[in-house]
C-alpha positions as a printed NumPy array, in Angstrom:
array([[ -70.569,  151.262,   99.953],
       [ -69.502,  150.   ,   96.583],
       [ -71.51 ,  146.535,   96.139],
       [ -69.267,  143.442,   95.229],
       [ -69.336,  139.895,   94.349],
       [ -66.772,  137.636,   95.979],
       [ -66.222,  134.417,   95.406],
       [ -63.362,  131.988,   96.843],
       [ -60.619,  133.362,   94.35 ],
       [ -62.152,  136.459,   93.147],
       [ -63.469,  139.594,   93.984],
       [ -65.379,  142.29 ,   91.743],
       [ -67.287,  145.16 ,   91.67 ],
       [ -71.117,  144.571,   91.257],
       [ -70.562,  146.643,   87.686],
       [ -67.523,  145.349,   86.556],
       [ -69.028,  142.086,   87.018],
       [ -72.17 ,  143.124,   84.901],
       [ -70.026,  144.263,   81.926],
       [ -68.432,  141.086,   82.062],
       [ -72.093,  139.056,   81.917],
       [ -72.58 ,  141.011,   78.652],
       [ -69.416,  140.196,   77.07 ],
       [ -70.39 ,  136.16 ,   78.152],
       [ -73.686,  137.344,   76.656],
       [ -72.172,  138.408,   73.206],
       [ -70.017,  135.213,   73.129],
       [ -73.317,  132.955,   73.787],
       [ -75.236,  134.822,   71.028],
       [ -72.613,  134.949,   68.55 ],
       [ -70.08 ,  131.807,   68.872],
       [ -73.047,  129.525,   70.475],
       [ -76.009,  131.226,   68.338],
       [ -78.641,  131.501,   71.329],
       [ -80.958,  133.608,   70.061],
       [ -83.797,  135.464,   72.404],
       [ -86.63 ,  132.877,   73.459],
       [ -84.106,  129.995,   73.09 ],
       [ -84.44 ,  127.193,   75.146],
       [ -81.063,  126.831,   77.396],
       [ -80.141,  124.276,   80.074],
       [ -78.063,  125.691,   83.167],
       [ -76.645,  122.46 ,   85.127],
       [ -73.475,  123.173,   87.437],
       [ -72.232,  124.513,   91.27 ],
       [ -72.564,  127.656,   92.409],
       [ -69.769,  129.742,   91.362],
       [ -68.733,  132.967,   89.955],
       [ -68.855,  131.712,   86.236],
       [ -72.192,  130.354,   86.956],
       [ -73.754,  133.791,   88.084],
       [ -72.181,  135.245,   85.021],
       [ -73.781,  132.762,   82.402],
       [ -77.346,  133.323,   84.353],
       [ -77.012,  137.032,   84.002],
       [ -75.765,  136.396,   80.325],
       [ -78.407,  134.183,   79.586],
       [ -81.11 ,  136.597,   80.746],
       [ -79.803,  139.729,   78.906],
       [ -80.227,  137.426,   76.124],
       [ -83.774,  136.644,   76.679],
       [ -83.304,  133.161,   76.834],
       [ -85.828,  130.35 ,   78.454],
       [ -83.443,  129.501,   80.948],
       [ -84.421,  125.549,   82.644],
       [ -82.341,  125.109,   85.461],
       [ -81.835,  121.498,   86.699],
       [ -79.875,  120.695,   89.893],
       [ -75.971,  120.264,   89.47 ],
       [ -76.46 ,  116.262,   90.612],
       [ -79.199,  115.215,   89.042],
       [ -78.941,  112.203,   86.712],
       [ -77.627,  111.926,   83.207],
       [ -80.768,  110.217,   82.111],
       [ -83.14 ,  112.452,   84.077],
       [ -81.636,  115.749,   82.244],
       [ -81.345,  113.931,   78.918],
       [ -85.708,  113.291,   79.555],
       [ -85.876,  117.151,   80.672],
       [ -83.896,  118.054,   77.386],
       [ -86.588,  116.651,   75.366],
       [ -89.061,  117.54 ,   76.922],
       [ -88.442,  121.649,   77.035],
       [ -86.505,  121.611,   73.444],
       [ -83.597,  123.071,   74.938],
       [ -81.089,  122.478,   72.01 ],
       [ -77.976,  123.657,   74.272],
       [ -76.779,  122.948,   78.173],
       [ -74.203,  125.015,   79.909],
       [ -72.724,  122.936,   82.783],
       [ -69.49 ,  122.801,   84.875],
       [ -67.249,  119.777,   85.182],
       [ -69.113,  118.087,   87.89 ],
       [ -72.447,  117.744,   86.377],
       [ -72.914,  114.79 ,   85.226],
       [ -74.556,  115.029,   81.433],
       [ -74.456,  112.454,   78.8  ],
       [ -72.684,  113.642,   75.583],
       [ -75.525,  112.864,   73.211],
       [ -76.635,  117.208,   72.569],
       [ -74.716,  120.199,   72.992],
       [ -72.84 ,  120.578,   75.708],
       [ -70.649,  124.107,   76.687],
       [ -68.461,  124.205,   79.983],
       [ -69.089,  127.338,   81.49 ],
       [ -65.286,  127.886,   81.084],
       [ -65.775,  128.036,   77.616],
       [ -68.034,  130.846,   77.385],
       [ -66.063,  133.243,   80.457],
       [ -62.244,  132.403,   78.74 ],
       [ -63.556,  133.74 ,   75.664],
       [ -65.672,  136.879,   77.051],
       [ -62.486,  138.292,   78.738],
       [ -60.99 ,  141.505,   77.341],
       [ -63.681,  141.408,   74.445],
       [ -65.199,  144.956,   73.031],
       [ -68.329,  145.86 ,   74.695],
       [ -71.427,  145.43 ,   72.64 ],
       [ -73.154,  147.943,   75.723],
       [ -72.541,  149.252,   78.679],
       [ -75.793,  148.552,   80.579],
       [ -77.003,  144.872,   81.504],
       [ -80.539,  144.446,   80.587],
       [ -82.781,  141.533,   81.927],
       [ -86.486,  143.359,   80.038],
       [ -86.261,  140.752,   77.258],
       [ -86.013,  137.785,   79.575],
       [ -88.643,  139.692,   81.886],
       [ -90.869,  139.68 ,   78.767],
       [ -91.304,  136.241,   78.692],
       [ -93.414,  133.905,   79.774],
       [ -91.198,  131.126,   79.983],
       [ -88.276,  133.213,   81.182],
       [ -87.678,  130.111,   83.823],
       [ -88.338,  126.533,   83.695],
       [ -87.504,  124.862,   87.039],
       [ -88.072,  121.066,   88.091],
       [ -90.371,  120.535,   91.205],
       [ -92.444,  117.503,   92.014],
       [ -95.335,  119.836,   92.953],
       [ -98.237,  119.086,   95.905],
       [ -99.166,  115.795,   94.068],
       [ -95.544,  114.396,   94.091],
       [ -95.273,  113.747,   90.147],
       [ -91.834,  115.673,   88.673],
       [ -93.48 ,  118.827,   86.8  ],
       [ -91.677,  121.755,   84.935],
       [ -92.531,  124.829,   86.779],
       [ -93.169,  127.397,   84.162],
       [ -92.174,  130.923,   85.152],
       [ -92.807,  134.65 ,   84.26 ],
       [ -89.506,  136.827,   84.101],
       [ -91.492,  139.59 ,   84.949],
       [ -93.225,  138.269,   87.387],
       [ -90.116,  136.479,   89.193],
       [ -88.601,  139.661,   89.827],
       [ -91.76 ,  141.294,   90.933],
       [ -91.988,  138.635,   93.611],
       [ -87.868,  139.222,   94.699],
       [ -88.717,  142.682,   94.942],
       [ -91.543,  142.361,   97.787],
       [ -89.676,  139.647,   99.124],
       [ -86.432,  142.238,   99.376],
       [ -89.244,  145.535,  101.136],
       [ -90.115,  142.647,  103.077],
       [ -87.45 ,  141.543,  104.96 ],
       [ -85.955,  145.056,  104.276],
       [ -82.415,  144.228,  102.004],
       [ -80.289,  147.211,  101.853],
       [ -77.702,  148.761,   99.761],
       [ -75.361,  148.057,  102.122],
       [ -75.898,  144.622,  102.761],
       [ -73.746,  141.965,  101.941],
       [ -75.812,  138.957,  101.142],
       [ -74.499,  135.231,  102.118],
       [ -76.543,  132.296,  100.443],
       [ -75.34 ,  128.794,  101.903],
       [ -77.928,  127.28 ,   98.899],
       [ -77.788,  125.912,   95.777],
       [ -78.511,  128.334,   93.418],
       [ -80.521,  126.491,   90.958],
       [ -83.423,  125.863,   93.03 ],
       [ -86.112,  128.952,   94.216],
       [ -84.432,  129.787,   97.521],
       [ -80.969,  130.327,   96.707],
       [ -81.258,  131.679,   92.667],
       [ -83.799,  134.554,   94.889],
       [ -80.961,  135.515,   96.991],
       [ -78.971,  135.843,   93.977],
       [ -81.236,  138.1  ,   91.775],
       [ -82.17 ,  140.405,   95.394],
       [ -78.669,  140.902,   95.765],
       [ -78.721,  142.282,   92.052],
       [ -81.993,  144.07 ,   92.505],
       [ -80.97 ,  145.547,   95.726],
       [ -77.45 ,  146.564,   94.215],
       [ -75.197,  144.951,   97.757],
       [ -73.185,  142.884,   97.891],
       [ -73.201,  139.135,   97.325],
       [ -70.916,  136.001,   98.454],
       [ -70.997,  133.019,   96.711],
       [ -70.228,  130.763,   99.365],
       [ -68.667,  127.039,   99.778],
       [ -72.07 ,  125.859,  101.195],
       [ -71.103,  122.116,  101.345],
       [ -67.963,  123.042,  103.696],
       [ -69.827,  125.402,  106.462],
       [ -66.409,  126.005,  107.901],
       [ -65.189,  127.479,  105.121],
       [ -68.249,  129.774,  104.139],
       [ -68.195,  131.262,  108.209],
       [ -64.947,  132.332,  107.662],
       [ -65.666,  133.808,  104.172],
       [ -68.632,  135.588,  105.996],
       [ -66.114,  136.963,  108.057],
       [ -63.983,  138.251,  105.486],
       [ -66.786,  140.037,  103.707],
       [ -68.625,  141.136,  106.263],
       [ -71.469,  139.511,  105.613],
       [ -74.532,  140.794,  106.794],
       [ -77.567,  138.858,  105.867],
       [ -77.182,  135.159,  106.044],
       [ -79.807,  132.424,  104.183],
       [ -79.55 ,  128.9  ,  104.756],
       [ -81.701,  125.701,  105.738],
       [ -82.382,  124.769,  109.382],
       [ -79.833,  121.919,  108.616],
       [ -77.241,  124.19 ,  108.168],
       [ -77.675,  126.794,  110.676],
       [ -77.694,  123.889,  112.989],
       [ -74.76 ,  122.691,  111.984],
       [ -73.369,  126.149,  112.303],
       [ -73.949,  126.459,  115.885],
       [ -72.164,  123.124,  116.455],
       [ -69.079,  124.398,  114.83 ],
       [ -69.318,  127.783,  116.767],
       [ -69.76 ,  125.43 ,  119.609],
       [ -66.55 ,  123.61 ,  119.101],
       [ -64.143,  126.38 ,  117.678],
       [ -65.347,  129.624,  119.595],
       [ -62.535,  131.673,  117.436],
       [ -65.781,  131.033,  114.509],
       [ -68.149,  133.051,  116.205],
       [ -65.925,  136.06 ,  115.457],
       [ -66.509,  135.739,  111.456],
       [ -70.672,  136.183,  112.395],
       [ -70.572,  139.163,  114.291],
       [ -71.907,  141.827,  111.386],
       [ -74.339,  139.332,  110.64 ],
       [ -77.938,  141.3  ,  110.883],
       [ -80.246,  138.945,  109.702],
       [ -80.321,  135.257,  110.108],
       [ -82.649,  133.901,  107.302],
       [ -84.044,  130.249,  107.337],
       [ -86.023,  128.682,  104.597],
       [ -86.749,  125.475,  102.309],
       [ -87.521,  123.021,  105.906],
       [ -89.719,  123.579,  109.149],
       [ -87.653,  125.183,  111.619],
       [ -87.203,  124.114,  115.227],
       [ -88.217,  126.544,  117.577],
       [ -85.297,  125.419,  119.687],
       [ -82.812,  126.095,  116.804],
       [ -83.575,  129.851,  116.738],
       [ -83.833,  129.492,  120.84 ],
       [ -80.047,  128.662,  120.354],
       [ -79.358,  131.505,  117.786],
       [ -80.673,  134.088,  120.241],
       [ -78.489,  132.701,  122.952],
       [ -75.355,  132.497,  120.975],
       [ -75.622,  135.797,  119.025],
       [ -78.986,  137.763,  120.234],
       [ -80.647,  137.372,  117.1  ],
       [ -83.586,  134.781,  116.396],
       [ -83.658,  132.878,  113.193],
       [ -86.222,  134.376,  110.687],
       [ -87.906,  131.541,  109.244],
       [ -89.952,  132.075,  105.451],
       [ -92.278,  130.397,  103.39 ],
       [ -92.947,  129.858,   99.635],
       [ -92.106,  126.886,   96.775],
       [ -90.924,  126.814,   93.434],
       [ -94.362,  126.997,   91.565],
       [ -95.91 ,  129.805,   94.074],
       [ -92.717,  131.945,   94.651],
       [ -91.933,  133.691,   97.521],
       [ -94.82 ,  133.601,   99.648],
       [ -94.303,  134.915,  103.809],
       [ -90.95 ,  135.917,  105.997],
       [ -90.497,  136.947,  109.304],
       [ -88.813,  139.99 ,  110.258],
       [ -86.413,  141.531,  112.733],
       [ -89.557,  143.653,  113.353],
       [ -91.782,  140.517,  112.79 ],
       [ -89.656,  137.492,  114.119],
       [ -93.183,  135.173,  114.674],
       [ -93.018,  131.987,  112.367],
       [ -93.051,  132.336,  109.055],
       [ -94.642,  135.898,  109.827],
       [ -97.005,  137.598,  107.77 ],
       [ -97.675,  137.143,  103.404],
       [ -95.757,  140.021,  101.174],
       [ -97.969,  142.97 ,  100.485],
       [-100.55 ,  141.912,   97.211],
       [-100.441,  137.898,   98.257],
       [-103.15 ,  136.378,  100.378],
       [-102.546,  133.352,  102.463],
       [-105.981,  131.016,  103.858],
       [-106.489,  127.712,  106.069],
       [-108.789,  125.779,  104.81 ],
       [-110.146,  122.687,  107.253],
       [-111.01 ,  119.361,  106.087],
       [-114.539,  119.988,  105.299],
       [-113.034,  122.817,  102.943],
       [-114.326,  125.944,  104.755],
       [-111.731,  128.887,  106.031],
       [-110.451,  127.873,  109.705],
       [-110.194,  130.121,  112.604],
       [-107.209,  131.596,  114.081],
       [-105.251,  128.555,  115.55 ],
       [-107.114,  125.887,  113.871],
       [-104.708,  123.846,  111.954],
       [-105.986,  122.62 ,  108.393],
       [-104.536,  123.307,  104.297],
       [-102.397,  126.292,  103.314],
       [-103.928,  127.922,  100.34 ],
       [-102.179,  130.866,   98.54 ],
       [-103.901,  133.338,   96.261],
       [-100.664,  135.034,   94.349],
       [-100.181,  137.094,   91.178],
       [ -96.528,  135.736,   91.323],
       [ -97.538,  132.194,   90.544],
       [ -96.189,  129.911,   87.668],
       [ -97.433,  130.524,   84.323],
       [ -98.513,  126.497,   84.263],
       [ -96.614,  123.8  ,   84.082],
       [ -94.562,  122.478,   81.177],
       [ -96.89 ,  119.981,   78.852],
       [ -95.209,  117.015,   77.39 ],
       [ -94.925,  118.714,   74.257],
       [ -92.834,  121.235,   75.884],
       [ -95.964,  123.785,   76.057],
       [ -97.65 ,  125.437,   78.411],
       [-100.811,  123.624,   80.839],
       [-102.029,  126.844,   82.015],
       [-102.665,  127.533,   85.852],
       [-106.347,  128.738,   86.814],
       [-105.595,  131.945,   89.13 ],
       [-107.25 ,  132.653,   92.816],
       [-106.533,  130.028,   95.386],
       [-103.979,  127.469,   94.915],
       [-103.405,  124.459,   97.738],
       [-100.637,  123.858,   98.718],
       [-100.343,  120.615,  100.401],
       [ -98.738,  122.098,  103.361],
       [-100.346,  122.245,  106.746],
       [-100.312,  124.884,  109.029],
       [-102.326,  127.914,  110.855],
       [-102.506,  131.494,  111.312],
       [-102.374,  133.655,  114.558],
       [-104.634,  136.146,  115.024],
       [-102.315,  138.797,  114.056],
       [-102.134,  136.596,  110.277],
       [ -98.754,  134.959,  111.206],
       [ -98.342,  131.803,  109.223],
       [ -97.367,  128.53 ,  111.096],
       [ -96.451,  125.644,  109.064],
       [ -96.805,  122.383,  110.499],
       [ -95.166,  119.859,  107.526],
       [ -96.071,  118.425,  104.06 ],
       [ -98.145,  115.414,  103.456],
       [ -96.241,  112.682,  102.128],
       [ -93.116,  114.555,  102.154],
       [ -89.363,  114.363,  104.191],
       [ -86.717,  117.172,  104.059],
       [ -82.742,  115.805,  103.431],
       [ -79.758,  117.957,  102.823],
       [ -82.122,  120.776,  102.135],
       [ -84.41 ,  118.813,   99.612],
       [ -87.943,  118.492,   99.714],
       [ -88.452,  115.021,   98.77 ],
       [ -91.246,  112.122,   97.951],
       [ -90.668,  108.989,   98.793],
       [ -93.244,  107.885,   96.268],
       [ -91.361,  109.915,   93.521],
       [ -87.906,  108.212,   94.13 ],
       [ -89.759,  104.513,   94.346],
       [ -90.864,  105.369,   91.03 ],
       [ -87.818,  106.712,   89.44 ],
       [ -85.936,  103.503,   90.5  ],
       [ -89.097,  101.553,   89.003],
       [ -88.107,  102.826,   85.748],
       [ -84.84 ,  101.142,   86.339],
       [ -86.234,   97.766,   87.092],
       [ -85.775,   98.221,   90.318],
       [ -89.131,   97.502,   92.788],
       [ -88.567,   99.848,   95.855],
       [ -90.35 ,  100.889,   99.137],
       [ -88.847,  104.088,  101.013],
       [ -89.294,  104.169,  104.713],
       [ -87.644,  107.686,  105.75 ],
       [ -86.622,  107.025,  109.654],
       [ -85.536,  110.561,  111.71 ],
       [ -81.553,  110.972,  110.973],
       [ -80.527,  111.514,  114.996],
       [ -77.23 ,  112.664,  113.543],
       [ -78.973,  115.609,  111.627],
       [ -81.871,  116.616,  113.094],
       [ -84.64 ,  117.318,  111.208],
       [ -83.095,  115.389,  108.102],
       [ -84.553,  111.846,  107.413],
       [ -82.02 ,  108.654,  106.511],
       [ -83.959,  106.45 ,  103.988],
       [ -84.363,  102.698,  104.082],
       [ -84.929,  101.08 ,  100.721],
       [ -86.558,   97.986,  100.516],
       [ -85.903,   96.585,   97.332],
       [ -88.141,   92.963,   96.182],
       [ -86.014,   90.742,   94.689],
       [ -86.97 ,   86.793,   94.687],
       [ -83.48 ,   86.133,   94.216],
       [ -82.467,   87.889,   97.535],
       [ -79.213,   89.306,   95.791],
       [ -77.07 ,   91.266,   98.454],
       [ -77.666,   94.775,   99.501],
       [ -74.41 ,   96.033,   98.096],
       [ -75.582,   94.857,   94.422],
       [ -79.177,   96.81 ,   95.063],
       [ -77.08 ,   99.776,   96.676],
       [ -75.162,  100.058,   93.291],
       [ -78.276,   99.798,   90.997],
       [ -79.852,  102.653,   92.962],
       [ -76.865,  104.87 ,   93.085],
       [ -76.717,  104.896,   89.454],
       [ -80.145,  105.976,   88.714],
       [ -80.38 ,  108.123,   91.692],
       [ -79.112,  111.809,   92.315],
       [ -76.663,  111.9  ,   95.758],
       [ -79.587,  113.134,   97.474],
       [ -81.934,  110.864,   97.253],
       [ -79.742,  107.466,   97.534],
       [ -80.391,  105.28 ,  100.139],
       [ -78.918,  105.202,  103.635],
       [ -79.636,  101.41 ,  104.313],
       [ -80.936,   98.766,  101.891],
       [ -82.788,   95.672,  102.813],
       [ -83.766,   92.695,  100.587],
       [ -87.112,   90.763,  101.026],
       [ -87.858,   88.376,   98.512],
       [ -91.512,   90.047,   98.805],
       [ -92.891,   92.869,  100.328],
       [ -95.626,   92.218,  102.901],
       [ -99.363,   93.148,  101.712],
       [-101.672,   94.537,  103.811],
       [-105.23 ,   94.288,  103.594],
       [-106.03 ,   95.423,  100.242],
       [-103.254,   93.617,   98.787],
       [-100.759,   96.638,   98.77 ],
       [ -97.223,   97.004,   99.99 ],
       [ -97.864,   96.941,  103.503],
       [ -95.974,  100.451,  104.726],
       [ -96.638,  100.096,  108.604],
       [ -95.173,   96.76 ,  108.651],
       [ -92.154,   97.768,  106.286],
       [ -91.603,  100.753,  109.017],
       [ -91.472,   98.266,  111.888],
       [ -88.445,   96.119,  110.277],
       [ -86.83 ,   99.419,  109.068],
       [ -86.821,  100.436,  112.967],
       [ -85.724,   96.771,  113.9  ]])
C-alpha cells in the first residue's frame, strides 16, 4: 500500500509530499535565511502547508518552538523574546502582532512549487542532533508556563516505542482529531512519517466532517480526546448512515484527559472495539498505552521507561494503593527554557509527575486526575495560571471550574472578577477575552466588589464555589 497524506482538498503520495518539504526547505533557507540551529516560531491550524513547513523546518535543523494556533498576541510576542526566535511562520488565523518577522505559510509553499530539487531524500539528522530541536509551552506539575526543552533525537526515539507499542503498521492510515502543535497530535504526525502509512489531516473542530473523511480514506487508527470520541458516538447515535465511515477503523486511541470507563463501554457496544486510553505530557513524552492485546487503562510503560507510585509518606505503594506517578525516562526534556533563552537542565532518574494514580499487579497504570488541574476542549489547564495571566492585565480573578453537564468530562469556568466599582459582567467578559486564548475564556462572569477571605485572610475558594453553584 502506497502511504499518502490527504488533506480536505488534496491528496499526495507520502514521497511526493517529502520532495515538496525540501523544496519549502530550500525556499526557508535561501529567501528567509534560516540557517541550522535557528530559532523558528510555528503558530497556525493543522493543515497540509503546516506539515510541510514542520518537515521543512526540521531538514533544516532548525529549533522549532511551537505555540498553539490561539494563543494570544502578547503571550507569543513574551515567548518570542524569550527563545530568540527572530522569525514566526503562521497561517491567517493566528493571531500575532506585527512587531518581528512574520511569513504566512502560503508564502513559503507558493514559492517551493515546481522549484529544482536541491536532494532527493528528506533528512531530519540535523534537527535530531540538537538539543533544542523542540521548544514547546506547558505549564508543567507546578502550574507556572515553562518552555519544554526537547531532544530531536530523543523525540523520535520516544515515537518509535510509542509506534512497537501500540503496533502502527505500514498499512495504516493514521487519523489525528488533535491539534498538532501540542505532544499528542505533532506524535501522531511524526509516527505516521516514521512508520511510512498513511496520514489524514483531519477537520477536528467539525467531527462530522473528519468521520466522513475517515471514511473516505479508510482510516484505520483513530486518536482523539475522550471529549471527542464522546461526541462521536452521539453523532453515530443520531445519523446511523456515520457509523459506515468507521468501519476499517482498528484502533481507537484516547489520550490528553482521563477516560470514562463508560465511554469505551459504549465504543465496544457500538463497534466491538474498546477505547485504548495512553499516558504521557509534554516534558516526559510518551510515557504508557494500552493495546488491542493490552486494552487495561493506560496499560503498561514502553519498553526502557519505568513508571512508580509513590504514597504520601514518599515510599513505593503496593499494587492498588493510589498515591504520585513518578516516571524514570531517557526520553525526558532536556530542561526547561531559562529566561535568557538557555537551558535549566533536568536532573535524570525519577521525575513526579503531579498526577495520581496506581498500578495493577500486572504493572497497568491507572490514573486517577491532576492536582489543581481541569481538562476543556482537550486542554490541560490551571486555574491558578489563567488568574494570573489576567492579573497581568489588571484584572483580579478567581476561577471556579464547575462540571460542563453538556460535555462531560469538560469543566465550564466561572470567573469572579473584584471590582469595587461593580462594573457589569459584559465589560469584565470583554477584558478577559482579550487577554485570554478561546480556551481558557470564561463561561460565566460574576462581579463582587470583594472576594470573601477565609481564615487566613485569602480568597476564600469554598465559599466562591458555593455562589458559583448558586
Amino acid at each position: 500500500m502506497t502511504a499518502k497524506i490527504y488533506a480536505l482538498d488534496s491528496v499526495q503520495t507520502l514521497a511526493d509530499f517529502e520532495l515538496d518539504a525540501i523544496r519549502v526547505a530550500d525556499v526557508i533557507r535561501e529567501q528567509h535565511g534560516v540557517a541550522p540551529g535557528d530559532r523558528v516560531i510555528l503558530k497556525a491550524g493543522n493543515s497540509a502547508a503546516y506539515v510541510s513547513v514542520l518537515f521543512a523546518l526540521m531538514h533544516v535543523g532548525a529549533s522549532i518552538v511551537l505555540i498553539d494556533q490561539q494563543e494570544h498576541p502578547d503571550e507569543t510576542r513574551r515567548i518570542a523574546g524569550r527563545t530568540g526566535a527572530a522569525i514566526a511562520f503562521v497561517d491567517d488565523d493566528s493571531p500575532i502582532h506585527d512587531d518581528g518577522r512574520v511569513v504566512n505559510l502560503y508564502e513559503v509553499i507558493a514559492p517551493a512549487a515546481g522549484r529544482p530539487l536541491s536532494t532527493r531524500e528528506l533528512s531530519f539528522d540535523a534537527w535530531a542532533d540538537r538539543q533544542d530541536g523542540l521548544i514547546m509551552w506547558t505549564s508543567g506539575s507546578t502550574g507556572e508556563p515553562k518552555g519544554a526543552v526537547k531532544s530531536g533525537r530523543k523525540f523520535l526515539t520516544n515515537l518509535e516505542r510509542n509506534a512497537a507499542q501500540v503496533g502502527h503498521r505500514e498499512d495504516d492510515v493514521l487519523l489525528p482529531l488533535l491539534p498538532f502543535a501540542h505532544q499528542y497530535g505533532l506524535s501522531m504526525v511524526l509516527i505516521a512519517w516514521l512508520t511510512r502509512c498513511s496520514l489524514v489531516i483531519a477537520p477536528y473542530k467539525r467531527l462530522d466532517r473528519a468521520v466522513q473523511m475517515a471514511g473516505r480514506t479508510g482510516a484505520t487508527v483513530l486518536d482523539a480526546t475522550p471529549s471527542s470520541y464522546r461526541t462521536m458516538l452521539n453523532l453515530v447515535g443520531r445519523k446511523p448512515s456515520l457509523r459506515a465511515q468507521l468501519e476499517q477503523v482498528r484502533m481507537f486511541c484516547s489520550g490528553a484527559a482521563p477516560l470514562d470507563g463508560a465511554l469505551s463501554d459504549g465504543y465496544v457496544a457500538e463497534f466491538g472495539l474498546p477505547l485504548l486510553d495512553s499516558y504521557g505530557s509534554t516534558e516526559l513524552g510518551n510515557i504508557a498505552f494500552a493495546t488491542l492485546e493490552n486494552p487495561v487503562s493506560c496499560g503498561r510503560a514502553m519498553d526502557g521507561i519505568k513508571l512508580r507510585i509513590i504514597d504520601e509518606s514518599g515510599v513505593p505503594a503496593v499494587p492498588g494503593q493510589a498515591g504520585e506517578i513518578e516516571v524514570d525516562t531517557p526520553d525526558a526534556l532536556e530542561g526547561h527554557l531559562a529566561e535568557d533563552g538557555g537551558l535549566d537542565a533536568m536532573p535524570t532518574g525519577w521525575f513526579p509527575t503531579g498526577d495520581l494514580g496506581y498500578l495493577d499487579e500486572d504493572d497497568n497504570l491507572f490514573v486517577l486526575g491532576r492536582k489543581f488541574a481541569v481538562h476543556r476542549y482537550g486542554y490541560l489547564l490551571y486555574p491558578e495560571l489563567v488568574e494570573r495571566k489576567a492579573a497581568v492585565a489588571h484584572i483580579s480573578t478567581r476561577i471556579v471550574p464547575l462540571p460542563d453537564e453538556r460535555r462531560r468530562g469538560d469543566v465550564q469556568l466561572v470567573f469572579f472578577v473584584e471590582d469595587d466599582e461593580l462594573r457589569d459582567a459584559k465589560y469584565w467578559r470583554e477584558r478577559l477575552c482579550d487577554v485570554l486564548p478561546v480556551y481558557e475564556q470564561p463561561n460565566r462572569v460574576e462581579v463582587l466588589d470583594a472576594f470573601p477571605l477565609n481564615r487566613n485572610g485569602k480568597p476564600d475558594k469554598k465559599r466562591l464555589e458555593e455562589i458559583a453553584r448558586g
